[in-house]
PQR file with spaces between the fields and no chain letter, atoms N, CA, C, O and H, PARSE charges and radii, in Angstrom:
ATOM       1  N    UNK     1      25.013   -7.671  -90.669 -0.4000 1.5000
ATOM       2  CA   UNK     1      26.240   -7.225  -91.307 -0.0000 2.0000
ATOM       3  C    UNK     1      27.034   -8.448  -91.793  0.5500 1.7000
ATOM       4  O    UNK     1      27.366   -9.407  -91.098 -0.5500 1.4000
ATOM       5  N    UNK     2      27.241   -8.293  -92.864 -0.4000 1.5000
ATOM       6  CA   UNK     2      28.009   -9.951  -93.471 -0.0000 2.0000
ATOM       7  C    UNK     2      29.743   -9.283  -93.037  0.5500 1.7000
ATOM       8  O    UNK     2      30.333   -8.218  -92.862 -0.5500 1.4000
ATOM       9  H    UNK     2      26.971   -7.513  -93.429  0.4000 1.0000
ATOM      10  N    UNK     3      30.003  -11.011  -93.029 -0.4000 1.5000
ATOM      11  CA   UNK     3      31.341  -11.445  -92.055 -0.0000 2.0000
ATOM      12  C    UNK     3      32.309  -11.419  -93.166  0.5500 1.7000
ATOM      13  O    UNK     3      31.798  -11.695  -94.251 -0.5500 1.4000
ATOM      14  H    UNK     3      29.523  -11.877  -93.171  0.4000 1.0000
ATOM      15  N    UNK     4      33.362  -11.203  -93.182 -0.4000 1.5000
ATOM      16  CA   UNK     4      34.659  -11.463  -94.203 -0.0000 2.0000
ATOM      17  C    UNK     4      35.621  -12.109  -93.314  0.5500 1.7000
ATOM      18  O    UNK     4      35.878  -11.813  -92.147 -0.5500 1.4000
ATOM      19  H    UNK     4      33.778  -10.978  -92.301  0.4000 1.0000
ATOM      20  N    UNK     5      36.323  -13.430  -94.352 -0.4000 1.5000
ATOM      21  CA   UNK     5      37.366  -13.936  -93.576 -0.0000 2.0000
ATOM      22  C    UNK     5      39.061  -13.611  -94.717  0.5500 1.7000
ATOM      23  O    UNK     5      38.882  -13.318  -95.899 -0.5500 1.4000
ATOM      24  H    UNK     5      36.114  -13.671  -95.300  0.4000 1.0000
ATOM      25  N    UNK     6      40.037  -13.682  -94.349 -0.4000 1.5000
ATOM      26  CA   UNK     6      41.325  -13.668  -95.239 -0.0000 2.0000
ATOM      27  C    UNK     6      41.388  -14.555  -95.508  0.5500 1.7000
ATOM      28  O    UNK     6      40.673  -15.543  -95.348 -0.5500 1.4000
ATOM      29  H    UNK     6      40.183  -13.920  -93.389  0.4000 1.0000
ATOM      30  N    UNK     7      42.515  -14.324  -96.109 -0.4000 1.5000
ATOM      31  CA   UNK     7      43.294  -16.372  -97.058 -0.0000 2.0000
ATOM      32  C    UNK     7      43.994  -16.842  -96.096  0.5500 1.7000
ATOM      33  O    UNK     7      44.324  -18.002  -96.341 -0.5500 1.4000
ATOM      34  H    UNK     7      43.097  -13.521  -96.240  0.4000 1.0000
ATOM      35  N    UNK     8      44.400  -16.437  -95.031 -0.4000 1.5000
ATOM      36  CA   UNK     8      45.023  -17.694  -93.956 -0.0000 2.0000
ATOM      37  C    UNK     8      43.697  -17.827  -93.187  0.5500 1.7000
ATOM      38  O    UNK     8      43.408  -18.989  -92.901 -0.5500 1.4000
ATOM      39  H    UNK     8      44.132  -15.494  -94.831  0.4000 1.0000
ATOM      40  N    UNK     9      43.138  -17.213  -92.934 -0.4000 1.5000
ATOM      41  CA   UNK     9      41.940  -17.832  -92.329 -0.0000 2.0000
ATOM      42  C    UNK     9      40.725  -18.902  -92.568  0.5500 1.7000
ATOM      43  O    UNK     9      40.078  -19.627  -91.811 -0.5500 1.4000
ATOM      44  H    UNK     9      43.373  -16.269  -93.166  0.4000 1.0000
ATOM      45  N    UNK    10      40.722  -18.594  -94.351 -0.4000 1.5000
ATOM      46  CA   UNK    10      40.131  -19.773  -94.976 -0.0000 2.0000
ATOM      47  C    UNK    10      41.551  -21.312  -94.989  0.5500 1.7000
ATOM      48  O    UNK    10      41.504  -22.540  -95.052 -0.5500 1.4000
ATOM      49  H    UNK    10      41.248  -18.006  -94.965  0.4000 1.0000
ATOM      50  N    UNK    11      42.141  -20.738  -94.935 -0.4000 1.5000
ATOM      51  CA   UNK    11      43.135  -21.810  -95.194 -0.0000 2.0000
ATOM      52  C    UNK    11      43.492  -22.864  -93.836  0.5500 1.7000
ATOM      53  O    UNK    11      43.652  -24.080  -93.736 -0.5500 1.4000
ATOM      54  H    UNK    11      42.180  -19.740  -94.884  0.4000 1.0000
ATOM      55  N    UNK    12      43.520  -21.849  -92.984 -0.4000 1.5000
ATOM      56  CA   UNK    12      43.044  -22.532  -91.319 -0.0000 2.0000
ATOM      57  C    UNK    12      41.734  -23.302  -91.303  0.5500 1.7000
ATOM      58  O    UNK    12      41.585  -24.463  -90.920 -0.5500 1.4000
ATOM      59  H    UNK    12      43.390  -20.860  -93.065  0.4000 1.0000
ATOM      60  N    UNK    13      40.683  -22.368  -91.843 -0.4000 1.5000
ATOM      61  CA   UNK    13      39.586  -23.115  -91.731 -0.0000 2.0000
ATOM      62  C    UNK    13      39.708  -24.666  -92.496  0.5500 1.7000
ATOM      63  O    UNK    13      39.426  -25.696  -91.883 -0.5500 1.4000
ATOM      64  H    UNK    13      40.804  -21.425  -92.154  0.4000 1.0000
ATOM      65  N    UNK    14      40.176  -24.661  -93.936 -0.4000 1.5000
ATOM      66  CA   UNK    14      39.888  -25.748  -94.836 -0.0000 2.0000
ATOM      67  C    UNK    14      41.524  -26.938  -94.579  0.5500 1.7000
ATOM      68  O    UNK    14      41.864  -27.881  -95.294 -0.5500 1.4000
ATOM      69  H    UNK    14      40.405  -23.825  -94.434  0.4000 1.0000
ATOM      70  N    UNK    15      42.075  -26.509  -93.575 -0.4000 1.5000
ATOM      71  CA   UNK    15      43.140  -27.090  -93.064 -0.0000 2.0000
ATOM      72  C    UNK    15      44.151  -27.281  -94.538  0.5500 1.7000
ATOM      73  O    UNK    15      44.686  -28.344  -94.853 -0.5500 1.4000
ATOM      74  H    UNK    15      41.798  -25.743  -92.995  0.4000 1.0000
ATOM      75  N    UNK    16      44.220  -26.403  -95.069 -0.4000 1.5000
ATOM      76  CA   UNK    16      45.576  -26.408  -96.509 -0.0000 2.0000
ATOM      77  C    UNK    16      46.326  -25.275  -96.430  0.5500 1.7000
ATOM      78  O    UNK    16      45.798  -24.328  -95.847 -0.5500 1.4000
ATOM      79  H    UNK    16      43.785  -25.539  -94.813  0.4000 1.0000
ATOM      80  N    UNK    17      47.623  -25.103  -96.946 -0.4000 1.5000
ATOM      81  CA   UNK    17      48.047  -23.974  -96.950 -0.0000 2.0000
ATOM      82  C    UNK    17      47.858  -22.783  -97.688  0.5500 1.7000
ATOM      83  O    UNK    17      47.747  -23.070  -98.880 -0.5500 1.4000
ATOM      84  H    UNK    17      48.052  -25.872  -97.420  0.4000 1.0000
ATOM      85  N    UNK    18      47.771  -21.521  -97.475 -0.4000 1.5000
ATOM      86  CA   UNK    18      47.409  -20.672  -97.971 -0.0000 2.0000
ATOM      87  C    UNK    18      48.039  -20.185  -99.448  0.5500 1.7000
ATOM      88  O    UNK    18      47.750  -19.068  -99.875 -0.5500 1.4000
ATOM      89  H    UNK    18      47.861  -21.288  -96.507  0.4000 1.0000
ATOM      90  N    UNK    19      48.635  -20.796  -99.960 -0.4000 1.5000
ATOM      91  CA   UNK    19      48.884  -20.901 -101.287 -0.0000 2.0000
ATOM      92  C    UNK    19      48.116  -21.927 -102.154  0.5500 1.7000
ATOM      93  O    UNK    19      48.081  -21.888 -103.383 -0.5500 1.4000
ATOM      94  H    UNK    19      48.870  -21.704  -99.613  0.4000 1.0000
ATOM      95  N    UNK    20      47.623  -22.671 -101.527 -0.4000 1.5000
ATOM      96  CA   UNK    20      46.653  -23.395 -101.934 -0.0000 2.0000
ATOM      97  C    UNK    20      45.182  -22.494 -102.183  0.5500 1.7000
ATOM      98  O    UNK    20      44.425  -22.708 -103.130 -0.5500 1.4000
ATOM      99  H    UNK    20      47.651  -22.702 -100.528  0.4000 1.0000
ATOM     100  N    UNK    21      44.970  -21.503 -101.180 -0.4000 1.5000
ATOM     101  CA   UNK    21      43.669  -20.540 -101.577 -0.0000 2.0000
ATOM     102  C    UNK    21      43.878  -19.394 -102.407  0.5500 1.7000
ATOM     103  O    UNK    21      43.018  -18.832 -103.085 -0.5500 1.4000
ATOM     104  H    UNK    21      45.585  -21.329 -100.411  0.4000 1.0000
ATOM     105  N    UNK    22      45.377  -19.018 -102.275 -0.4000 1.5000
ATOM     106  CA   UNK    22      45.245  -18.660 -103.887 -0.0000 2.0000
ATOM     107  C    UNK    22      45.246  -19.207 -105.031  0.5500 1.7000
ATOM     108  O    UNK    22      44.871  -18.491 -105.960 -0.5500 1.4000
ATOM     109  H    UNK    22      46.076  -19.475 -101.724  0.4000 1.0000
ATOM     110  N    UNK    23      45.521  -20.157 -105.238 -0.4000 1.5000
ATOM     111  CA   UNK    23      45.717  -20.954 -106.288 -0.0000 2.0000
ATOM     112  C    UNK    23      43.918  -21.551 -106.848  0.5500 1.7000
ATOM     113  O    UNK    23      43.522  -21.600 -108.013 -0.5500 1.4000
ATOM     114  H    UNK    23      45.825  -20.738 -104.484  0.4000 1.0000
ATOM     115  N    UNK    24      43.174  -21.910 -105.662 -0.4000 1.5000
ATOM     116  CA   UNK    24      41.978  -21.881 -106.182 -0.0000 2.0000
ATOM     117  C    UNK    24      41.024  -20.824 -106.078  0.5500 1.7000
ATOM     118  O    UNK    24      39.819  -20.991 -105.893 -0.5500 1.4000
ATOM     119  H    UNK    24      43.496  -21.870 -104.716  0.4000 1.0000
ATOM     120  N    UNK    25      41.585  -19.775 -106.199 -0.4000 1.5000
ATOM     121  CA   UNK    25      40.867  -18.220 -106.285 -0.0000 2.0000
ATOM     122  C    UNK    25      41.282  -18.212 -107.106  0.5500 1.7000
ATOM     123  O    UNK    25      40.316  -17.892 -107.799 -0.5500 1.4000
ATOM     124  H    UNK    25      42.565  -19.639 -106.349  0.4000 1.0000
ATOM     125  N    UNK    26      42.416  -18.360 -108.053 -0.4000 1.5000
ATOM     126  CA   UNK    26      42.795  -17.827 -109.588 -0.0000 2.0000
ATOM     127  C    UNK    26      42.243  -18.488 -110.526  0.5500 1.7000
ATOM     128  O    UNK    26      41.850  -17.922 -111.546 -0.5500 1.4000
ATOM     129  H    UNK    26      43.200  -18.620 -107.490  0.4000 1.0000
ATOM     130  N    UNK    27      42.095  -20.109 -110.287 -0.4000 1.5000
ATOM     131  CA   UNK    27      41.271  -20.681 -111.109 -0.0000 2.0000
ATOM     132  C    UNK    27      39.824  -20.476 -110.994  0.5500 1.7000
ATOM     133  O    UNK    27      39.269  -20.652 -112.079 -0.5500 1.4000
ATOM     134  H    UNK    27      42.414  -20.569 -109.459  0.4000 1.0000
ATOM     135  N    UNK    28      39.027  -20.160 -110.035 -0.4000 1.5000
ATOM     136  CA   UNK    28      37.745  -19.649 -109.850 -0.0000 2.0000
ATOM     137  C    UNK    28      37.104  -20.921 -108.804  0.5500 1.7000
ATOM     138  O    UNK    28      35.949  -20.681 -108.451 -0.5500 1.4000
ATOM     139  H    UNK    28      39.479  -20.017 -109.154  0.4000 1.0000
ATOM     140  N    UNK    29      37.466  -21.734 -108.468 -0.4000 1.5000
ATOM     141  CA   UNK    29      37.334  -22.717 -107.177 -0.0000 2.0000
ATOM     142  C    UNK    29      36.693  -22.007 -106.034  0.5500 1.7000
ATOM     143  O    UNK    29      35.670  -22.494 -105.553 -0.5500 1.4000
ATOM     144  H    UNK    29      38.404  -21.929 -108.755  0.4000 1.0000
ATOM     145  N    UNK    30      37.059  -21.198 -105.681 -0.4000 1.5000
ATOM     146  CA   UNK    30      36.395  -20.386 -104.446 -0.0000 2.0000
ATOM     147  C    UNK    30      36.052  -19.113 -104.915  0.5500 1.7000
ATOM     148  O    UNK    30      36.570  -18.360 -105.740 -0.5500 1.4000
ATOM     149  H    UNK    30      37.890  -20.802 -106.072  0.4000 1.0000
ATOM     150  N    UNK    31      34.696  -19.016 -103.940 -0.4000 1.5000
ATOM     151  CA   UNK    31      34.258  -17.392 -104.623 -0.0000 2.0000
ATOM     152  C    UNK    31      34.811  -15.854 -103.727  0.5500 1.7000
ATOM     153  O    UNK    31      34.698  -15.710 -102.509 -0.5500 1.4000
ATOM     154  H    UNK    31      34.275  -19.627 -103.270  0.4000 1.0000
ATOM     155  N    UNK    32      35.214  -15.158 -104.371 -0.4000 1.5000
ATOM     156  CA   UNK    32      35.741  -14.384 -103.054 -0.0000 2.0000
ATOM     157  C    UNK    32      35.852  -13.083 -103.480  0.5500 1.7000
ATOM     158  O    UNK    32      35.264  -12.892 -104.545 -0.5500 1.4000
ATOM     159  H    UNK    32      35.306  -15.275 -105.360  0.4000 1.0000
ATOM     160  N    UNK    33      36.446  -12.045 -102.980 -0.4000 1.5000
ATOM     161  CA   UNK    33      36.063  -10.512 -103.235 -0.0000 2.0000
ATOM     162  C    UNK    33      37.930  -10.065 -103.477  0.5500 1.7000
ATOM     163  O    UNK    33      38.748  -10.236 -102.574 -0.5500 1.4000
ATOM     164  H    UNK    33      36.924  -12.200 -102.115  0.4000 1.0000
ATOM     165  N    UNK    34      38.224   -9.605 -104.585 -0.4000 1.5000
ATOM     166  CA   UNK    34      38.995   -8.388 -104.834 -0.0000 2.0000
ATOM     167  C    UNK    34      39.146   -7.198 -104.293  0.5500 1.7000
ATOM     168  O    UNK    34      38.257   -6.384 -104.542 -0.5500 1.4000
ATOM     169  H    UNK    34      37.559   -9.466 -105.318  0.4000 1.0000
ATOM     170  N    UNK    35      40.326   -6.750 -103.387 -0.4000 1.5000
ATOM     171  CA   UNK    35      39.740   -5.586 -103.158 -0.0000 2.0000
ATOM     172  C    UNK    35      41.774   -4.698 -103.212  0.5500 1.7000
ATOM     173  O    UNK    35      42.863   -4.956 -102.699 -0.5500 1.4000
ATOM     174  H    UNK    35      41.048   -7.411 -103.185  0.4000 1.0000
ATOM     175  N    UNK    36      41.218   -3.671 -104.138 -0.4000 1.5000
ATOM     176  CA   UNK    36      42.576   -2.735 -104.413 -0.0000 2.0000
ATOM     177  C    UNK    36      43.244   -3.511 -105.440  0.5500 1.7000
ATOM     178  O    UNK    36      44.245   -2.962 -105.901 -0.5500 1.4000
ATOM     179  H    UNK    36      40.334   -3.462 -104.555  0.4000 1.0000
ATOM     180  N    UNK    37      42.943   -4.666 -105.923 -0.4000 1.5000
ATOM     181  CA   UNK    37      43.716   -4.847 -106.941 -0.0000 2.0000
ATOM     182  C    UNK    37      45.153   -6.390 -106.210  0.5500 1.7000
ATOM     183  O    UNK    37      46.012   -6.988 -106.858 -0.5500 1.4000
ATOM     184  H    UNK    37      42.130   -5.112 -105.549  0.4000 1.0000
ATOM     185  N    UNK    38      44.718   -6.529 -104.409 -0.4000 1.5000
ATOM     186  CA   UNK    38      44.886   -7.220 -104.082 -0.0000 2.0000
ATOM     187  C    UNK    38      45.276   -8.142 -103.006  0.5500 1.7000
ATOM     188  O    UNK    38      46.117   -9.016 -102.795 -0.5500 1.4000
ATOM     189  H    UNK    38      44.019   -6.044 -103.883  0.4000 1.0000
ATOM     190  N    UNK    39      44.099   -7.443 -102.302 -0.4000 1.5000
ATOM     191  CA   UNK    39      43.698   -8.325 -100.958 -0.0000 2.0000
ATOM     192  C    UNK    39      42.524   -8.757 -101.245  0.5500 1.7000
ATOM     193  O    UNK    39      41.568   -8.125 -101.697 -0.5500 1.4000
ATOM     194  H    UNK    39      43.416   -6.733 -102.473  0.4000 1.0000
ATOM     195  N    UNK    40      42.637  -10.188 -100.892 -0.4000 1.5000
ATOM     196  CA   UNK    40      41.641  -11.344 -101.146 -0.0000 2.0000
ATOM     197  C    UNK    40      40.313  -11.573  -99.932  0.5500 1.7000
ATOM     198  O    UNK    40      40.848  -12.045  -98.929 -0.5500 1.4000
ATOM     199  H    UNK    40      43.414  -10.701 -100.525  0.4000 1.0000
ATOM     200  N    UNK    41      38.996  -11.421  -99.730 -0.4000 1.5000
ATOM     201  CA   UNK    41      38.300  -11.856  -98.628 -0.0000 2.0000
ATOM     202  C    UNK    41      36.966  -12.589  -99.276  0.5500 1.7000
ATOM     203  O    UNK    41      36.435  -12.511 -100.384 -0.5500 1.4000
ATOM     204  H    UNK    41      38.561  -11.037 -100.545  0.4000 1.0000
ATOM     205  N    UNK    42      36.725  -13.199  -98.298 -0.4000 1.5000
ATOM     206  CA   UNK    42      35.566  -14.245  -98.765 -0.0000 2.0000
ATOM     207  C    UNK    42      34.180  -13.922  -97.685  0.5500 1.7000
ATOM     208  O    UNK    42      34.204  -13.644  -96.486 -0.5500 1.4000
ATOM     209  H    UNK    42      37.157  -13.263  -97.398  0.4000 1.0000
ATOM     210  N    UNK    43      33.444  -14.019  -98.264 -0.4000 1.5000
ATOM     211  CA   UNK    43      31.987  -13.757  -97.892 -0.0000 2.0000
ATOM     212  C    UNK    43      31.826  -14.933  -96.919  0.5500 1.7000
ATOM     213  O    UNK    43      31.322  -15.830  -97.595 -0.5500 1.4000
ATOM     214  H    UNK    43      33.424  -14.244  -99.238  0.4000 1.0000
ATOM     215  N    UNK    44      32.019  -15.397  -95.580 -0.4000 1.5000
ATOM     216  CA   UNK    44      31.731  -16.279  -94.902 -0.0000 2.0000
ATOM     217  C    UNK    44      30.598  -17.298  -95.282  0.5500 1.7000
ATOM     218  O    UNK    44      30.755  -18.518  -95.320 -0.5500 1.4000
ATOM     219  H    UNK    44      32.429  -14.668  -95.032  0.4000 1.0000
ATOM     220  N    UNK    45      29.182  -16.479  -95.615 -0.4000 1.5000
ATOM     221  CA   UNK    45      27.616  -17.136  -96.243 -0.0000 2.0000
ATOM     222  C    UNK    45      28.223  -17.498  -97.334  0.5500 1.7000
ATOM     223  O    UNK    45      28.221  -18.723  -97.448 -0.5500 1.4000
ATOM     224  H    UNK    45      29.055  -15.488  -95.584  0.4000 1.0000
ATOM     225  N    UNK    46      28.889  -16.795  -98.425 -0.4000 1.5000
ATOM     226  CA   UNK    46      28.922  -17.554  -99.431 -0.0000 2.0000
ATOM     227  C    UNK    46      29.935  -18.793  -99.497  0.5500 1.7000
ATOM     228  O    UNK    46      29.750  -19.764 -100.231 -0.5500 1.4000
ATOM     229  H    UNK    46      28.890  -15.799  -98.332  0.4000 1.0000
ATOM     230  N    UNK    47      31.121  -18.625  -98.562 -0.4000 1.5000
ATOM     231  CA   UNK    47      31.898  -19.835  -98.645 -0.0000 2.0000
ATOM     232  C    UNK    47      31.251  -20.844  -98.333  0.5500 1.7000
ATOM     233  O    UNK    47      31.413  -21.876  -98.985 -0.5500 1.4000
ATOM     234  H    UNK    47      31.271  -17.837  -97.965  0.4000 1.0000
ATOM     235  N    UNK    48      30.315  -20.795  -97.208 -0.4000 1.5000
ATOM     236  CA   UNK    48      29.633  -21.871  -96.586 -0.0000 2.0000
ATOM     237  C    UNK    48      28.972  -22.889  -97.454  0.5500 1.7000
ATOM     238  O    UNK    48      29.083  -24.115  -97.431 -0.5500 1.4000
ATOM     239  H    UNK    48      30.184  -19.957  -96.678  0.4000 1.0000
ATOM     240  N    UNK    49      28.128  -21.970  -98.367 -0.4000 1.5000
ATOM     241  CA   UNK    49      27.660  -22.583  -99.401 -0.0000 2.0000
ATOM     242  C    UNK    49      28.490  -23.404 -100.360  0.5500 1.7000
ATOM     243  O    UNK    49      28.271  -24.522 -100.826 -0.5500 1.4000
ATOM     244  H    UNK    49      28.038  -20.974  -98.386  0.4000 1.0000
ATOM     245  N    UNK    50      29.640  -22.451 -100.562 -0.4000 1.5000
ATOM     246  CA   UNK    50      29.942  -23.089 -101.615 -0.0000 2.0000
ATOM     247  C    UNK    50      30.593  -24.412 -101.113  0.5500 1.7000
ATOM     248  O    UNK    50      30.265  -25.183 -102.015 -0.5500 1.4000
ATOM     249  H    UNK    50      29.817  -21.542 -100.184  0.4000 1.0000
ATOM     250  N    UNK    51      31.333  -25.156 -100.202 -0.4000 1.5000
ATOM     251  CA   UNK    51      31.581  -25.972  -99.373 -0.0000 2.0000
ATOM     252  C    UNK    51      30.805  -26.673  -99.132  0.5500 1.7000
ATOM     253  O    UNK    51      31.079  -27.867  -99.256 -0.5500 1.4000
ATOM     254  H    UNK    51      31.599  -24.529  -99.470  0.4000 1.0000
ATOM     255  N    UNK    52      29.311  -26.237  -98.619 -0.4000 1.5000
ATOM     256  CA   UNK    52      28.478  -27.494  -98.599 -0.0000 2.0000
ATOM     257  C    UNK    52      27.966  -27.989 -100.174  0.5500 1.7000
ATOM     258  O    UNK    52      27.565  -29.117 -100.461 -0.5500 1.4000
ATOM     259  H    UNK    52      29.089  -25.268  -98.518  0.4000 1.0000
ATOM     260  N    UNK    53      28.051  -27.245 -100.762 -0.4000 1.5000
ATOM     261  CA   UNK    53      28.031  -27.522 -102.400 -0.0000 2.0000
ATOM     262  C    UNK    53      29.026  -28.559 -102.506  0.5500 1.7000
ATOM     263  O    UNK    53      28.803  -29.674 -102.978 -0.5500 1.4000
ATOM     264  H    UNK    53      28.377  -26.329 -100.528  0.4000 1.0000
ATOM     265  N    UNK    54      29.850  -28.262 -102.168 -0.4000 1.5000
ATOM     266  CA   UNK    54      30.915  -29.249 -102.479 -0.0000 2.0000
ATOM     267  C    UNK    54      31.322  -30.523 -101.815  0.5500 1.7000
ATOM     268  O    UNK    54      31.839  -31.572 -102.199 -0.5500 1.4000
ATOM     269  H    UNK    54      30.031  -27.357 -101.784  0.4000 1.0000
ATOM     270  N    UNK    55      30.961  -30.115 -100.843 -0.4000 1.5000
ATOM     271  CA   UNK    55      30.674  -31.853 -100.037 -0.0000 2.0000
ATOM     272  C    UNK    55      29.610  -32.723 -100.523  0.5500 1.7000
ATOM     273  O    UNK    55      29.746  -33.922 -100.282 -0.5500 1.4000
ATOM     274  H    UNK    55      30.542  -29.263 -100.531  0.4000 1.0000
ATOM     275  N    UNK    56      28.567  -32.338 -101.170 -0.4000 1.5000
ATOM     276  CA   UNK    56      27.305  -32.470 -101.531 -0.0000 2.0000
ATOM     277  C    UNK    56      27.558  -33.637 -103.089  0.5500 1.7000
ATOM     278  O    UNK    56      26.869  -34.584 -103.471 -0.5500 1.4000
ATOM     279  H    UNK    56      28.457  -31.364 -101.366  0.4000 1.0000
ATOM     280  N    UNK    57      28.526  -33.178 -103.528 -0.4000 1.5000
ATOM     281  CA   UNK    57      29.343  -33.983 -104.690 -0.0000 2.0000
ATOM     282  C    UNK    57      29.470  -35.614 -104.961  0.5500 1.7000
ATOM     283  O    UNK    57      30.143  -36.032 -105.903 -0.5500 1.4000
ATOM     284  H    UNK    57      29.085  -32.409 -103.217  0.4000 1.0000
């Protein structure tokens, strides 16, 4: 069963404030799921990736 985390939780995780994860969810920086038009969650597997993608830089 895949994991979902929120935007303070990624934001805990990536130690920034959570206006900071919206801000790179609007520009397309992080990949993450829409849901109702607007609560934000992120695919745990896919953040992972995309993070080690990005360390990888």
């Amino acid at each position: 069963m895949k994991q979902f985390l929120s935007v303070n939780e990624v934001a805990e995780l990536l130690s920034v404030n959570p206006m900071t994860i919206y801000k790179w969810c609007k520009s397309g920086k992080l990949p993450h799921y829409t849901i109702g038009g607007s609560v934000i969650r992120f695919d745990t597997e896919q953040l992972a990736k995309h993070i080690e993608g990005a360390i990888k830089k």
